[in-house]
N, C-alpha and C positions, 0 to 999 in steps of 0.2 A: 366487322372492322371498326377500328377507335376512329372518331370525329375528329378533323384538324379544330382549333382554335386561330381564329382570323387572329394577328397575333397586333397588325395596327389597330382593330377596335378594342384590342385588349389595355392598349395602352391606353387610350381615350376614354374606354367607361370602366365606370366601378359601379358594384351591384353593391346597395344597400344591404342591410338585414331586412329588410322587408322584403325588399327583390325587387324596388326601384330600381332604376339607370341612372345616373347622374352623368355626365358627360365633363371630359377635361375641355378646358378654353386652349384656342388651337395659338401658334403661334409662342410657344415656348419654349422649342429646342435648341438654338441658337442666335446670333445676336442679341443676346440679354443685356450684355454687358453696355451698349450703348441707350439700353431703357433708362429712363427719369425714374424715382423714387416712387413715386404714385403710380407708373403703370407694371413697376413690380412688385410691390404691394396688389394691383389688382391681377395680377396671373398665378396668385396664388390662391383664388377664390375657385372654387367649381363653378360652371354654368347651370347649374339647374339638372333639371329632368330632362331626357329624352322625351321627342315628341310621341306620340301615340301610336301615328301612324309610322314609325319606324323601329316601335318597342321591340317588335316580329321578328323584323329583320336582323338585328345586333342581338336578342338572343338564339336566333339562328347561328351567329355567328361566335359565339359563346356559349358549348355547349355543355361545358362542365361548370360555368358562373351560375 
């Protein structure tokens, strides 16, 4: 049987080419419109890597990433 795709950690992370996780900064769906300039300029940045300890889990959750 096909694997679902958790389909909110799909929106959240992106897999590198190397097969890092980088993770989206939360807090971007709505109410933007009332953000100042400097914190929408910083919501367009990625957060980094996922942590280690939950590398497991989210490509668990992403089975075809």
């Amino acid at each position: 049987m096909k694997q679902k795709t958790k389909k909110s950690v799909s929106k959240k992370i992106k897999v590198t080419g190397s097969g890092k996780l980088m993770r989206r900064s939360s807090g971007q769906n709505h109410y933007n419109s009332r953000d100042t300039g400097a914190q929408t300029r910083a919501k367009r940045i990625d957060k980094g890597f996922v942590v280690a300890k939950e590398e497991q889990n989210v490509k668990n959750a992403l089975p075809y990433a």
